[in-house]
C-alpha positions as CSV (number, residue, x, y, z in Angstrom):
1,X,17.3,28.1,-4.9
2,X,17.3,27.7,-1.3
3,X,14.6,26.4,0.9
4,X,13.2,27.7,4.2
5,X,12.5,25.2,7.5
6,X,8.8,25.7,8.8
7,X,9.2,27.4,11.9
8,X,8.9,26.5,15.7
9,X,5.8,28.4,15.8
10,X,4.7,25.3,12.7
11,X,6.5,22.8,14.7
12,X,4.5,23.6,17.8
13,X,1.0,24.3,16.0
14,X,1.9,20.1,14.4
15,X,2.8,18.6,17.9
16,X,-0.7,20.5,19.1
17,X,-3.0,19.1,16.3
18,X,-1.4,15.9,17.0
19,X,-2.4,15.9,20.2
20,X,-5.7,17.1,20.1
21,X,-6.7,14.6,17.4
22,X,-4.9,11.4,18.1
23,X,-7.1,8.5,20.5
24,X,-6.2,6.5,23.3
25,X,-3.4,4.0,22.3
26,X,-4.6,0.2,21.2
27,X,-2.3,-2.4,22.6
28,X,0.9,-3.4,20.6
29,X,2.3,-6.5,20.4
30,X,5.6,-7.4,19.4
31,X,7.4,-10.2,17.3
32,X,11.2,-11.0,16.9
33,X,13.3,-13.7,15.3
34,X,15.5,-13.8,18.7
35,X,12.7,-14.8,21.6
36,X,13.3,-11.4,23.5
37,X,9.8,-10.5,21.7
38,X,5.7,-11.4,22.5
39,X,6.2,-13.6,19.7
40,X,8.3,-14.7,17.6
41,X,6.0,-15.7,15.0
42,X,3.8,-13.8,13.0
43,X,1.2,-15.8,12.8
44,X,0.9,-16.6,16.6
45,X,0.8,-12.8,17.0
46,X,-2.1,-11.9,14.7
47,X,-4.3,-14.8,16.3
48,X,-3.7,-13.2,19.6
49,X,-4.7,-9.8,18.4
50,X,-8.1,-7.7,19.4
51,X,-9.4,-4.8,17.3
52,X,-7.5,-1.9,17.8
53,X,-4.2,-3.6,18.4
54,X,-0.5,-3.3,16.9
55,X,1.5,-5.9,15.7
56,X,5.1,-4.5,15.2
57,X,7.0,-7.3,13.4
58,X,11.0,-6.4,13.6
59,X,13.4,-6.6,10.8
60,X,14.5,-10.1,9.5
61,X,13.2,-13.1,7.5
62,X,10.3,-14.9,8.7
63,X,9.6,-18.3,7.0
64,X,5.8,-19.3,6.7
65,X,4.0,-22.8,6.6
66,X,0.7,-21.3,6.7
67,X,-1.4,-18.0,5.7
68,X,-2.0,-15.4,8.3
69,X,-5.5,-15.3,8.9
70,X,-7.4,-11.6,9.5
71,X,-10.9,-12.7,10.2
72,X,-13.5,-9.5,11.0
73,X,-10.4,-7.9,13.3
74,X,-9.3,-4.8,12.5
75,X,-5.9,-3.6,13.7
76,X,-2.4,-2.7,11.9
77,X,0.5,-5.0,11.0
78,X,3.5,-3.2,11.0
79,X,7.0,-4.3,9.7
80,X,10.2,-2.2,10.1
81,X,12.3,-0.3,7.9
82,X,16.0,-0.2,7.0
83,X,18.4,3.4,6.7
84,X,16.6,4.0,3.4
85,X,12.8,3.7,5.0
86,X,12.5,0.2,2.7
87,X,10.6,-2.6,4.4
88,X,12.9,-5.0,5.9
89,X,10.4,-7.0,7.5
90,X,10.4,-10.0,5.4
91,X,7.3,-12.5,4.9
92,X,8.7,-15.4,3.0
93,X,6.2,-18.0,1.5
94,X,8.7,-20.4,1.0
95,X,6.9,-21.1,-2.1
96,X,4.9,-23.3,-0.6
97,X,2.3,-21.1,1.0
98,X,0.7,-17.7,0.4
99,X,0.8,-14.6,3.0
100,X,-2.2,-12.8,4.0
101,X,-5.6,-14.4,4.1
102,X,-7.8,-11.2,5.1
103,X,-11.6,-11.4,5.4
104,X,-14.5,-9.0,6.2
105,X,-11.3,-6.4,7.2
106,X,-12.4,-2.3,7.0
107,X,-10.3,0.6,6.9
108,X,-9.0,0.2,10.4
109,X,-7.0,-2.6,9.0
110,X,-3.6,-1.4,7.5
111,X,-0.6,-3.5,6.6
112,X,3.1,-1.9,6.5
113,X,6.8,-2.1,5.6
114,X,6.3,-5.8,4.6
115,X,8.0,-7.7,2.1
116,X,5.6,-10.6,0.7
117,X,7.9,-12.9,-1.2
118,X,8.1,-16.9,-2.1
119,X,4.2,-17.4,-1.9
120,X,2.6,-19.6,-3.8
121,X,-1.3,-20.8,-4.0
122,X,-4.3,-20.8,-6.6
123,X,-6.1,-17.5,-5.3
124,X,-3.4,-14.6,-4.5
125,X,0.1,-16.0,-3.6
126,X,0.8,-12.8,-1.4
127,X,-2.7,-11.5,-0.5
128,X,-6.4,-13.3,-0.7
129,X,-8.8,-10.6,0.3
130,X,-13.0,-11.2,0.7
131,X,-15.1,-8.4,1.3
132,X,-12.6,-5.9,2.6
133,X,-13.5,-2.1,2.7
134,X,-10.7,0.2,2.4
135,X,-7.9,-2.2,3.7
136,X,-4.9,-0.6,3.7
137,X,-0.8,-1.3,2.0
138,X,1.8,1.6,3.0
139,X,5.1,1.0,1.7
140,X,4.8,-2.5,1.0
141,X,6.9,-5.0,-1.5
142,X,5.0,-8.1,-3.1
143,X,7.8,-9.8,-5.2
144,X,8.5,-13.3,-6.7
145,X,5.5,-14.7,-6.2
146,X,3.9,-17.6,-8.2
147,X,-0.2,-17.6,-8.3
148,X,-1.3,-14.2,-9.1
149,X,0.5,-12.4,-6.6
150,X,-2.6,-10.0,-5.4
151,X,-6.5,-11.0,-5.8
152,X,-8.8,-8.9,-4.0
153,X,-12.5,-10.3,-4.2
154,X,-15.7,-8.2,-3.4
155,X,-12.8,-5.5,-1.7
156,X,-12.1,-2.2,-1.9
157,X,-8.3,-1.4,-1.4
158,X,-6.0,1.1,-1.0
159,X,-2.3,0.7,-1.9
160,X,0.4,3.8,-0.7
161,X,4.3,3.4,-2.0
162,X,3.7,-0.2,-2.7
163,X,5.5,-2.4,-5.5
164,X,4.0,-5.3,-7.4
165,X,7.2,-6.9,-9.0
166,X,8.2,-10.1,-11.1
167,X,5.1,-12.3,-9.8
168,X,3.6,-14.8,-12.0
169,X,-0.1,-16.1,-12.6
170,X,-1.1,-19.7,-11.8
171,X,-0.2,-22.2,-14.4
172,X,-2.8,-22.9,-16.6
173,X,-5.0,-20.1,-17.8
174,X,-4.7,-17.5,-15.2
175,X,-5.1,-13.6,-15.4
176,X,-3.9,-10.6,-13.0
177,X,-0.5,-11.7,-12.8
178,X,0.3,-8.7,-10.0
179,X,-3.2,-7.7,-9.1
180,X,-6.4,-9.6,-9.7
181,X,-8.9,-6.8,-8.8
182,X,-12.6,-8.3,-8.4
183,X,-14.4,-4.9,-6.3
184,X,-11.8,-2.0,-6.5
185,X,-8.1,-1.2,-6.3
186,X,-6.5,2.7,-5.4
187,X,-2.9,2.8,-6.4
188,X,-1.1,6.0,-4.9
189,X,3.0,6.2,-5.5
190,X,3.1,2.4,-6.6
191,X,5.0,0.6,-9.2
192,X,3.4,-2.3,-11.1
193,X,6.2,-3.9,-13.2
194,X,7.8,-7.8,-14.2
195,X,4.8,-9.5,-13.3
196,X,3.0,-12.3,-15.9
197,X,0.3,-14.0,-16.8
198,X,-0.5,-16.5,-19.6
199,X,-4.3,-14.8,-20.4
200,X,-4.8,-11.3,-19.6
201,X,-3.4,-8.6,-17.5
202,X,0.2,-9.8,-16.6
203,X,0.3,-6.6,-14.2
204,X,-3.7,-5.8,-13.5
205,X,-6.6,-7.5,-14.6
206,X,-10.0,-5.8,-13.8
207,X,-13.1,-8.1,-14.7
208,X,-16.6,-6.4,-15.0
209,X,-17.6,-3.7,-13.0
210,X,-13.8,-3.4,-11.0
211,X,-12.0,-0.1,-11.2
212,X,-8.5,0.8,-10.7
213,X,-7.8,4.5,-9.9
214,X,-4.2,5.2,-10.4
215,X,-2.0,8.4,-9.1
216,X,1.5,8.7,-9.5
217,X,2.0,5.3,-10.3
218,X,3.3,3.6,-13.2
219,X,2.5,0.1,-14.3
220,X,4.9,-1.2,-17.3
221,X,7.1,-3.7,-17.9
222,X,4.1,-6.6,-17.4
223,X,3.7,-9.3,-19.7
224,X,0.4,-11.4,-21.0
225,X,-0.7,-11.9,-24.6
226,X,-3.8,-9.8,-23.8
227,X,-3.6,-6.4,-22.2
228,X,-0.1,-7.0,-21.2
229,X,0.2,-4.0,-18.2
230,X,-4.2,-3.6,-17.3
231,X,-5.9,-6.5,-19.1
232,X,-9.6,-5.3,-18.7
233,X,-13.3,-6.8,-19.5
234,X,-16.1,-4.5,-21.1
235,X,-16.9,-2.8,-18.5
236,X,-13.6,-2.8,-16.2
237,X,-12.8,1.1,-15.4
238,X,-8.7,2.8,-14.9
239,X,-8.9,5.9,-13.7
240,X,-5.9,7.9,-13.8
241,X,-6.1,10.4,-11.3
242,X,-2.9,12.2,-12.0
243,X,0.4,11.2,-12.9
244,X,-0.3,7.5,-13.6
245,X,2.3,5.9,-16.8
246,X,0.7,2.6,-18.1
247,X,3.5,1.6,-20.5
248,X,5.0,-1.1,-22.2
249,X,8.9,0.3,-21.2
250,X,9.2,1.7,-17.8
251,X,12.0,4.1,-19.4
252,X,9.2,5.9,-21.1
253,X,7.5,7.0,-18.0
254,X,8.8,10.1,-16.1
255,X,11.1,10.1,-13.2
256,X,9.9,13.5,-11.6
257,X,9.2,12.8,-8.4
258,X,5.9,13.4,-7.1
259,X,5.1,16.3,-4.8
260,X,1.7,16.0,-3.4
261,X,2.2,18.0,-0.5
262,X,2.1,21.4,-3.1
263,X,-1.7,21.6,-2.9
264,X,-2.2,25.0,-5.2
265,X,0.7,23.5,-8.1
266,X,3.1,25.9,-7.5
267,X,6.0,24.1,-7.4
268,X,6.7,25.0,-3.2
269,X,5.5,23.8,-0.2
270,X,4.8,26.9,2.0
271,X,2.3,28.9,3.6
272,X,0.0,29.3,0.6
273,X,-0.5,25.1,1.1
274,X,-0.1,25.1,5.0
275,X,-3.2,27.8,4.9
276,X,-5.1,25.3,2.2
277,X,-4.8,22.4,4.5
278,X,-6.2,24.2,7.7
279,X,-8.8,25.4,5.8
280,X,-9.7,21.8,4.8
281,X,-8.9,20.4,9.0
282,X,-11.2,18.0,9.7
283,X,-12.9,17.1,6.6
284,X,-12.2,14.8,3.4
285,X,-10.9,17.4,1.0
286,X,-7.7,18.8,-0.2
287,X,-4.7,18.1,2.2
288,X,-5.6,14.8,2.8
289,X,-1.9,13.6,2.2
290,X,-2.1,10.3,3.4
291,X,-6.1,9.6,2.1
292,X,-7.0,8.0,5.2
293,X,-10.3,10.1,4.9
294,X,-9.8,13.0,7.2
295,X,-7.0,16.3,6.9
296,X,-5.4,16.2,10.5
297,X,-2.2,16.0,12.1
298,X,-0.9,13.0,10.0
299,X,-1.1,15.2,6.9
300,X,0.1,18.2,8.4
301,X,3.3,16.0,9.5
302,X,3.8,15.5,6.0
303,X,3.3,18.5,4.7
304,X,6.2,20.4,7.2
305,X,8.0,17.5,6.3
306,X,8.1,18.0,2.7
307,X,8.3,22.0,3.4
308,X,10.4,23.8,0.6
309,X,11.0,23.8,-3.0
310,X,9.7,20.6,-5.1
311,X,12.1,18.9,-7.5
């Protein structure tokens, strides 16, 4: 069957929305391997940082001796991408260290198109996060870490496109071999797979009172001798919000890909969902694509984008 382009009439109606609803440009700073950047560490850039800044980190492989602190600043930290839209900023841990050390972050605070790799540490060898709210990951890979790759503590976080893959708990008793979710976790379009742990929850572990809420996202392949994909306490909560495969093979979970932008189900993305979104412009509802609480231009870019038949 052949699909239609949104017209120039859409195009224009996007770039106006756009407009109207984006704010006044933070700062952005810039780090590169080759000196012709801000910084060429990423470290260095990030302590420079105020609130409302960008850090754009270009493509390459950045060796760490030390965590990157985020202390109560919010701002984004933004890798690049390669032909295929994969993160090709690489953080690498070296095995000695562990990436991200993010503290009293909000929602403001998003982290994209890294690669966390080679960490290594006794609370989250890619990511320690304390009493975040909403932090954000967009297409982000945490792989080959050794420490519990992912421990969020008192935090609420939101993970978009990400994979969790072939980390490993501490040595010793350890649990949450991929994700060690002490608060709350929201995993949209991730996969969860390879990781270990020697107690519980070689992919996610959820102790009392965490929740995971799962869409489109499959977690399998994870190893522990207790709850080897989502090792849970008594009162630990997954909520599968559509399309989430927990699995022991990944080959049992289905390949279709996902197509949120079809917001009445009918297998197309056309006026029908266009007219759904503006109907929901401005608020938290339906249309809100990206879930970055609000339907506006963002989600409107990705709905024209993805404009056409699903499948």
């Amino acid at each position: 069957m052949l699909t239609r382009s949104p017209s120039a009439a859409l195009h224009t109606l996007w770039a106006t929305m756009i407009a109207a609803t984006s704010s006044v440009h933070a700062g952005t700073i810039t780090v590169c391997l080759d000196g012709s950047c801000d910084f060429t560490s990423p470290a260095a850039a990030v302590a420079a940082a105020a609130t409302g800044d960008i850090i754009e980190i270009a493509a390459g492989t950045y060796p760490m001796s030390a965590p990157i602190s985020v202390y109560a600043k919010d701002f984004v930290i933004r890798g690049a991408v390669d032909a295929n839209g994969r993160p090709a900023t690489v953080l690498d841990g070296q095995n000695s260290t562990y990436h991200l050390n993010v503290l009293h972050a909000t929602a403001a605070t998003t982290f994209e198109n890294l690669v966390l790799t080679n960490g290594a540490g006794s609370q989250g060898s890619a990511a320690y996060m304390l009493s975040c709210a909403g932090t954000t990951f967009r297409n982000c890979s945490i792989r080959g870490n050794r420490g519990g790759a992912l421990v969020f503590n008192g935090s609420s976080v939101r993970m978009f496109g990400c994979e969790i893959l072939n980390n490993a708990g501490a040595s010793g008793t350890s649990a949450g071999g991929g994700v060690y979710v002490a608060g709350s976790v929201s995993l949209v379009d991730c996969v969860v797979s390879g990781n270990s742990a020697t107690l519980s929850g070689g992919g996610i572990y959820l102790p009392n009172g965490a929740v995971a809420n799962l869409t489109n996202t499959r977690v399998c392949g994870n190893n522990a001798p207790n709850g080897a994909q989502i090792g849970q306490s008594s009162s630990g909560v997954v909520n599968d919000l559509g399309g989430a495969c927990v699995m022991t093979a990944c080959g049992d979970c289905p390949v279709t890909p996902p197509c949120p932008a079809d917001l009445n189900d009918d297998d197309s993305v056309n006026g029908t969902d266009l007219g759904i979104m503006l109907g929901a412009w401005g608020t938290t509802g339906l249309g809100d694509l990206n879930e970055d609480g609000i339907v506006d231009g963002l989600d409107l870019g990705q709905l024209l984008g993805a404009w056409g038949t699903c499948g």
